[in-house]
C-alpha positions as CSV (number, residue, x, y, z in Angstrom):
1,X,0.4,16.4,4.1
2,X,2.6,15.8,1.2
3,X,2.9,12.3,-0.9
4,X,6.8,11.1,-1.5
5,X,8.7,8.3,-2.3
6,X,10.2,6.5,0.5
7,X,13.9,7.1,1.8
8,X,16.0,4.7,3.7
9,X,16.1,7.4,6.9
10,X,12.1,6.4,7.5
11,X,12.9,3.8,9.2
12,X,12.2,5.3,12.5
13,X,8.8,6.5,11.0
14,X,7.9,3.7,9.0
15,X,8.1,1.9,13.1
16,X,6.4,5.0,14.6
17,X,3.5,5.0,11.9
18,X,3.1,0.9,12.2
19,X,3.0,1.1,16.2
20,X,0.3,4.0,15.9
21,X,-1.9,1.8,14.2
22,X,-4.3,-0.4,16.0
23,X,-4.2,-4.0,16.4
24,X,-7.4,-4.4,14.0
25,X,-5.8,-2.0,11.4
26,X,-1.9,-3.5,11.7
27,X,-3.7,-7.0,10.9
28,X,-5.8,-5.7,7.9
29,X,-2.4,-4.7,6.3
30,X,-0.6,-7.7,7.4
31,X,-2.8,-10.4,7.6
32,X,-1.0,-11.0,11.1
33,X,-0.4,-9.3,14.9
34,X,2.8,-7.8,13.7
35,X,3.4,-4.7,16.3
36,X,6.6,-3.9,14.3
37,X,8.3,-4.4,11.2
38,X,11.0,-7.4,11.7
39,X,14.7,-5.8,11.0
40,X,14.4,-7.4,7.7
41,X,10.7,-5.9,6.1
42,X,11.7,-2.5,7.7
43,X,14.9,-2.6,5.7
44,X,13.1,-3.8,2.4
45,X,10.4,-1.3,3.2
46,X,13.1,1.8,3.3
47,X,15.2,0.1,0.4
48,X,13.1,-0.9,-2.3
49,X,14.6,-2.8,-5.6
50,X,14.3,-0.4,-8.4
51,X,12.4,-1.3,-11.4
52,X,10.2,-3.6,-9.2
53,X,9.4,-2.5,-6.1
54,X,7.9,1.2,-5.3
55,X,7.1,2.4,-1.8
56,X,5.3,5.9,-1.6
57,X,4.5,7.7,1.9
58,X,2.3,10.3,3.2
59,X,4.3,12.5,5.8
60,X,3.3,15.4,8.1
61,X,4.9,18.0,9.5
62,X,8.7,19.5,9.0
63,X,12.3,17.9,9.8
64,X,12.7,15.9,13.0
65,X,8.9,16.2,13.7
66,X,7.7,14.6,10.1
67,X,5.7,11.8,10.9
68,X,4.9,8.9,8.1
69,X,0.8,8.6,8.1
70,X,0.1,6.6,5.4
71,X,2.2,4.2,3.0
72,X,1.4,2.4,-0.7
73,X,3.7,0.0,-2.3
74,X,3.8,-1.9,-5.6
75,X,6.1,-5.2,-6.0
76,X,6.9,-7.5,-8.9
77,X,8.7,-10.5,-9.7
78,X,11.8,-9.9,-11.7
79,X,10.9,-9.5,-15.4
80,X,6.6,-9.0,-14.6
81,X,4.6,-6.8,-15.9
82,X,2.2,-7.1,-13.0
83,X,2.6,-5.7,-9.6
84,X,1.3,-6.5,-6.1
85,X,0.1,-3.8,-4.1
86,X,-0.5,-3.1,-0.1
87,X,-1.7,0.0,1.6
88,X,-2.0,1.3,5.5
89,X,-3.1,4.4,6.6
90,X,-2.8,5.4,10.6
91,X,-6.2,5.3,12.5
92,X,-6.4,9.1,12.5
93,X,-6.2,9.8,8.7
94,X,-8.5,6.7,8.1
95,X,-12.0,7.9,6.3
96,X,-10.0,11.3,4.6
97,X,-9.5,10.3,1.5
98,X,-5.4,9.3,1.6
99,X,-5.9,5.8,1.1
100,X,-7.5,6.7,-2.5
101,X,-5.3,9.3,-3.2
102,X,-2.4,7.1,-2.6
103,X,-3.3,4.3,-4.4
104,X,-4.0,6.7,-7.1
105,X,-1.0,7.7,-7.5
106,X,0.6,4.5,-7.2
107,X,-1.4,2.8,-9.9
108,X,-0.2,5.9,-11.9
109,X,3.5,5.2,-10.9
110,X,3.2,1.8,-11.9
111,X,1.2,2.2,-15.2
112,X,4.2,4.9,-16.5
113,X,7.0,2.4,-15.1
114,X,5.4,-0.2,-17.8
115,X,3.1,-2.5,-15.2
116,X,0.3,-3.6,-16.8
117,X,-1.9,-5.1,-14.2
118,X,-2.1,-4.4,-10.1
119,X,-3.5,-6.7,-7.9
120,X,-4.0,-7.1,-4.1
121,X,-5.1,-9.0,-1.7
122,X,-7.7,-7.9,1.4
123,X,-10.1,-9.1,4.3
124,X,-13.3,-9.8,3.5
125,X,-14.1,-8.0,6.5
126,X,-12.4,-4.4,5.1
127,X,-15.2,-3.3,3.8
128,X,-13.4,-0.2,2.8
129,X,-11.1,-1.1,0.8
130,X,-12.8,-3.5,-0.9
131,X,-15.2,-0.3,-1.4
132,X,-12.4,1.5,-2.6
133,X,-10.6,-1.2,-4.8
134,X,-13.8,-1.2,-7.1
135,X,-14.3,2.7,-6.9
136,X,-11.0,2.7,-9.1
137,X,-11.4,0.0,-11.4
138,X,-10.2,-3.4,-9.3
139,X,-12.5,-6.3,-9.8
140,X,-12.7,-9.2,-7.6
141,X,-11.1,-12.3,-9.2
142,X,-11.1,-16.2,-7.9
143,X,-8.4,-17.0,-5.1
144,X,-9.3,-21.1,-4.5
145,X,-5.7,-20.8,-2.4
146,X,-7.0,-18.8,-0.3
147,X,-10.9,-18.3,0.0
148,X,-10.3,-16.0,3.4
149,X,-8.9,-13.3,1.0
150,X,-10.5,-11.4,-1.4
151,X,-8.2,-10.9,-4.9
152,X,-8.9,-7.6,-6.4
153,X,-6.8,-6.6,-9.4
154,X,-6.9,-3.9,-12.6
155,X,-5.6,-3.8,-15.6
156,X,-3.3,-0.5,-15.8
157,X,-4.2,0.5,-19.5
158,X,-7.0,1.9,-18.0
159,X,-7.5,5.5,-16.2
160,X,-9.0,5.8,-12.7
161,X,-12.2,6.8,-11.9
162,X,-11.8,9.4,-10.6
């Protein structure tokens, strides 16, 4: 398994890796039933704006047979210095440690490109990565727009525990 930024020929994968999720996985990433990406997500997935979006994969395998089994972006508003972040991990690489290792090395990627603070936003009911979130320094922080969502969010000065 090797971590890697994203390149605009995953697109196939990015879909492969989204439809090999299950329904209760797809809709802790999402928030929604979304079997797919739309044309336009997959395309800002595959294509994302330098300086304030960052999308990192886990692929297997070699050449045509790489598959994409885990992905962790960051996103910011023009001019920021916090980011948002999202993660998914395909069924079979859940409970291995990727998740963590990805978002490890995105809060790194982020805290050298100058973000200061990450936040994110997850089911109460995903236990795991709330779990997770506060294993690396995230703490919980009041959302009264949306009380079905858990905010987590870490300031970027400081290292992971690792």
């Amino acid at each position: 398994m090797v971590l890697r930024e994203i390149r605009a020929d995953d697109a196939d994968r990015m879909q492969a890796a989204l439809r090999a999720m299950s329904d209760e996985s797809r809709y802790t990433r999402f928030m929604s039933a979304l079997r797919e990406l739309p044309p336009k997500m997959l395309d800002r997935a595959t294509h994302p704006v330098a300086g304030r979006e960052f999308q990192l994969v886990a692929v297997v395998g070699e050449g045509a047979q790489q598959a994409i089994v885990g992905g962790a972006r960051y996103a910011a508003a023009a001019g920021s210095r916090d980011c948002e972040f999202a993660l998914a991990i395909v069924d079979s690489w859940q409970g291995q440690g990727l998740a963590r290792q990805l978002l490890e090395t995105l809060m790194n990627i982020a805290r050298e490109r100058g973000f200061e603070r990450m936040e994110g936003y997850i089911l109460p009911s995903n236990a795991p990565m709330l779990g997770l979130a506060r294993r690396l320094g995230f703490a919980s922080v009041a959302n009264p727009e949306d009380p079905g969502v858990e905010t987590v969010r870490c300031e970027l000065s400081r290292k992971t525990n690792s």
